[in-house]
C-alpha positions in Angstrom: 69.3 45.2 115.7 72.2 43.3 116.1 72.6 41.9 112.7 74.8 38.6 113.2 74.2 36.5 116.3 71.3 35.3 118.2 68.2 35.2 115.7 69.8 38.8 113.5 68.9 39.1 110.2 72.8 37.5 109.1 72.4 34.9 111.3 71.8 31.2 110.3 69.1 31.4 112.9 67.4 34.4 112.1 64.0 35.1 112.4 62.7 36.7 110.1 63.6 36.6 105.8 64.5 38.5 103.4 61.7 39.2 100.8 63.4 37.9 97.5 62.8 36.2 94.5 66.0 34.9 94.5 67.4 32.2 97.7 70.4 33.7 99.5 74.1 32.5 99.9 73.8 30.4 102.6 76.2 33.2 104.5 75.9 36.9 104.5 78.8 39.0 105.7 78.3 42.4 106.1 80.8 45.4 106.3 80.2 49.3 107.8 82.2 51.7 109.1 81.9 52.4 112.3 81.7 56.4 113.1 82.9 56.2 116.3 86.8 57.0 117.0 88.2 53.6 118.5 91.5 52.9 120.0 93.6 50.2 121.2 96.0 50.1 124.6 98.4 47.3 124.6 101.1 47.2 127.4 100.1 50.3 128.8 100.8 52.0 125.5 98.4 53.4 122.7 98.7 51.5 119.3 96.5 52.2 117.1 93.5 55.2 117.1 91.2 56.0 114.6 88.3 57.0 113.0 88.2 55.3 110.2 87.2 51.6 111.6 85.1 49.0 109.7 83.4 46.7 111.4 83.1 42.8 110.0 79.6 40.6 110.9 79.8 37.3 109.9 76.9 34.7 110.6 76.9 33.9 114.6 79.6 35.6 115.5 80.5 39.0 117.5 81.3 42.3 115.2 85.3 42.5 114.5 86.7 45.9 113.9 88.9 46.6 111.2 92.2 49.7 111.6 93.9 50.8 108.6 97.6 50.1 108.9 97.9 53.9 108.9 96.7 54.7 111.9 98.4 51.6 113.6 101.9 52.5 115.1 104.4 51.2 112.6 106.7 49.6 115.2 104.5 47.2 117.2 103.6 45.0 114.2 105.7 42.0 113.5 105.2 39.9 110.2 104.9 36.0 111.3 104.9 32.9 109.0 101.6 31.6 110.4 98.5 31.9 107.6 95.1 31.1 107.5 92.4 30.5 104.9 88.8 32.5 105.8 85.8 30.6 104.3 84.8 33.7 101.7 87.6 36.2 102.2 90.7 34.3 101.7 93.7 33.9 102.9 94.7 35.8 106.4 98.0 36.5 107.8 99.0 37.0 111.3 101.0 39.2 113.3 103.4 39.0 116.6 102.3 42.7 118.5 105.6 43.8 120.2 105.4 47.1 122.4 107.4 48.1 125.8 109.1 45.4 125.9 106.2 42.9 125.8 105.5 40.0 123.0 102.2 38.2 122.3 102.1 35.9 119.3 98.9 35.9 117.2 97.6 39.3 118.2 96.6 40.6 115.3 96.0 39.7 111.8 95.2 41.4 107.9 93.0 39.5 105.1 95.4 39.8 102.7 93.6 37.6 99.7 90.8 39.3 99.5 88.4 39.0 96.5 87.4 42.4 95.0 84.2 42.3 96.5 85.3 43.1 100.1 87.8 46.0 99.0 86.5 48.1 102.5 88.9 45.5 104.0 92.1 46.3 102.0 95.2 47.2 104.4 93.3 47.3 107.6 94.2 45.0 110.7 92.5 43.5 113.6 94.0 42.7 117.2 92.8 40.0 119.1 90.2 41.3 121.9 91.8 39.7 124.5 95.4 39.9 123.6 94.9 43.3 124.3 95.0 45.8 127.2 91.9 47.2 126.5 90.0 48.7 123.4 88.1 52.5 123.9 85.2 54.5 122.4 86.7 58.1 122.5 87.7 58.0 126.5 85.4 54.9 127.5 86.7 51.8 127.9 84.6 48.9 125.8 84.5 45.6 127.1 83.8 42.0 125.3 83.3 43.0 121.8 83.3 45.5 119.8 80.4 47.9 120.4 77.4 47.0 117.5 75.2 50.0 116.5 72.2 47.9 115.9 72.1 46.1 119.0 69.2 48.1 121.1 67.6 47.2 124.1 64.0 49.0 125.4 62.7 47.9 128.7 58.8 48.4 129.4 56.6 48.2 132.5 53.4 45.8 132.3 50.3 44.9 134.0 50.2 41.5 132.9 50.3 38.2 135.1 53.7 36.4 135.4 53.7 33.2 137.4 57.0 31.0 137.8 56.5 27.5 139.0 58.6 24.6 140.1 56.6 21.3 139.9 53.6 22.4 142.9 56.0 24.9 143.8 54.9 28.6 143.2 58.3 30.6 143.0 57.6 33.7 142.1 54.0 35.9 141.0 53.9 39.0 140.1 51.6 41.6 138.3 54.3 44.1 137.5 56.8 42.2 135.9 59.1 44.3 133.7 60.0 43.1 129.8 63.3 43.3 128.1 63.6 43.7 124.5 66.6 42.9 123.7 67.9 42.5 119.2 68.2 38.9 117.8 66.6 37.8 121.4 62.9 36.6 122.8 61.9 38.9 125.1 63.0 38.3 128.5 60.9 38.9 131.8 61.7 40.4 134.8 60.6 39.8 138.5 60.8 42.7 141.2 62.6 40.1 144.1 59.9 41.6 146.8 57.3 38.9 144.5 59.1 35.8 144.2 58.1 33.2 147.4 60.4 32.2 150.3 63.9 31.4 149.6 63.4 29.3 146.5 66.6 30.2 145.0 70.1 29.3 145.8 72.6 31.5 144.5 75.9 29.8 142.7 79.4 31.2 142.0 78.9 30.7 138.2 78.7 34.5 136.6 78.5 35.3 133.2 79.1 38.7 131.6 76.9 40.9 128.5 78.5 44.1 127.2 75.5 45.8 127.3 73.7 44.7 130.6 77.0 43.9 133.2 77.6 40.6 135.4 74.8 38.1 135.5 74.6 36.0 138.6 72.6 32.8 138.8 70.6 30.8 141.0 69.1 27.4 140.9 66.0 26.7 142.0 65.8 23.2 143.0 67.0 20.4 141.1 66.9 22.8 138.0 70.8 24.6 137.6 71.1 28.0 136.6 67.1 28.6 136.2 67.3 32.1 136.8 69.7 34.7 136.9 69.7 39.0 137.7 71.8 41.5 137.2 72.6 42.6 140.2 74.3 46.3 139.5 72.8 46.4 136.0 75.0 49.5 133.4 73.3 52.4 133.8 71.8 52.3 130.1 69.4 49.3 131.8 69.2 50.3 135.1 65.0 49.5 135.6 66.1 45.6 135.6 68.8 46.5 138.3 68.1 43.2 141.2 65.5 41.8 139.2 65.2 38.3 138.6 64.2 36.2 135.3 63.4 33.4 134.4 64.6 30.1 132.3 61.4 28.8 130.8 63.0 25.3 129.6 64.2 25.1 133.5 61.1 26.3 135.2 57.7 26.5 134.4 57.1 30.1 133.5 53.4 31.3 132.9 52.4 35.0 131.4 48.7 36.0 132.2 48.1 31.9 131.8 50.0 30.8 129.1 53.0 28.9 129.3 56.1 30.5 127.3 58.9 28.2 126.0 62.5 29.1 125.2 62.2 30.1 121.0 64.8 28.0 118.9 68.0 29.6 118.0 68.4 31.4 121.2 72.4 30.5 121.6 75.8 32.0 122.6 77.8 33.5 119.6 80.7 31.9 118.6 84.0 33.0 119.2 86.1 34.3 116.3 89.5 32.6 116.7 91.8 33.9 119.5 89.7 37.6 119.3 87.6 37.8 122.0 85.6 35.2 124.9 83.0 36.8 127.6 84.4 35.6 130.5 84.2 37.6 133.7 88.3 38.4 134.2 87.7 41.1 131.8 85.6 43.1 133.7 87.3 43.2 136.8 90.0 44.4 134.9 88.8 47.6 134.6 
């Protein structure tokens, strides 16, 4: 599952506990290598490749991945005097990336005060996502974040009853709505468009983008902003919710086989880490 964000097991939000005697540090970071060969592009050139990444979760916030120096060209890495102090891992120091002729300040960084508990960070560096021309999996270009092994999604088919409503208003009903299981998330329910009513929903410009589903767009239904949203050319990993539509059920009413579900607590965006990365849209028509 994915082990940070959302309501993960390292998040501050998480929903279920682990069975000790003992209470927890109020924050659990967690490090693992990766096992994947990763690689970075900046300016059109390759800078750093490897298979020997380690990926960083902290509480709320989107896996970071880790290079050692070694496998980072030695020539594209300038020393600045900017520092920074990391809650548990101490102090961090930034770098200037400089490659064909092109500059960006604050594009990568090294914890370089690390206690001796977090030695599988010693001499590795990470580049900020968006700084960046584009980070890869072998030859496939990753986008938003770096990818997180134990974030799984499994879609299933049901029979049950699924009614959306709008005051009096019945928006959608449908008995073959399709469930998304999604890690650190409530499942999510999905309409086939052929059973929602009439033209209830007015689509809006606003997108939003997931690394492992594609471009959401949204539509609001009423009064009630961004109630529901679909992915309209879902990856191909989730393709059986491809033009399907869901449901917000703090915006709408949303009723499965008679019972009304509510959005759980905890169910937020993760937060940024510094300049690294933001899920915004330009990325992906970048490609």
């Amino acid at each position: 599952m994915g082990l940070s964000w959302q309501q993960g097991p390292l998040s501050s939000t998480a929903l279920g506990r682990f069975l000790t005697p003992e209470p927890l540090p109020e924050r659990l970071l967690f490090a693992e290598r990766l096992r994947r060969r990763m690689k970075v592009k900046y300016s059109g050139e390759w800078i750093a490749d490897s298979e020997d990444v380690v990926l960083l979760y902290e509480p709320g916030r989107y896996p970071v991945a880790y290079f050692p120096l070694s496998s980072v060209r030695p020539d594209v890495l300038e020393a600045s005097a900017r520092t920074t102090q990391h809650r548990e891992l101490g102090e961090t120091s930034w770098f200037t990336v400089n490659a064909a002729g092109h500059r960006t300040e604050r594009a990568a960084w090294q914890l370089t005060g690390l206690p001796p508990y977090a030695s599988e960070l010693e001499g590795r560096v990470a580049f900020a996502w968006r700084a960046m021309d584009a980070f890869y999996e072998e030859d496939d270009r990753i986008l938003g974040h770096a990818s997180d092994p134990y974030h799984r999604i499994d879609i299933r088919d049901t029979s049950r009853t699924l009614e959306v409503r709008s005051g009096d208003t019945v928006i959608a009903r449908t008995t073959r709505p399709v469930v998304l299981y999604e890690s650190g998330f409530a499942p999510r329910w999905y309409v086939p468009r052929e059973d929602i009513q009439g033209k209830e929903l007015t689509s809006v410009e606003s997108q939003t983008f997931c690394p492992y589903k594609g471009l959401a767009s949204y539509y609001d239904i009423g009064e009630s902003k961004k109630a529901a949203w679909s992915y309209r050319e879902a990856y191909t990993e989730v393709g059986r919710i491809d033009d399907l539509v869901s449901f917000e059920p703090d915006k709408v009413e949303v009723y499965l086989d008679g019972e009304r579900l509510h959005l759980e607590p905890g169910q937020h965006a993760a937060v940024p880490h510094g300049v690294d990365r933001s899920l915004g849209t330009d990325e992906v028509f970048s490609r």
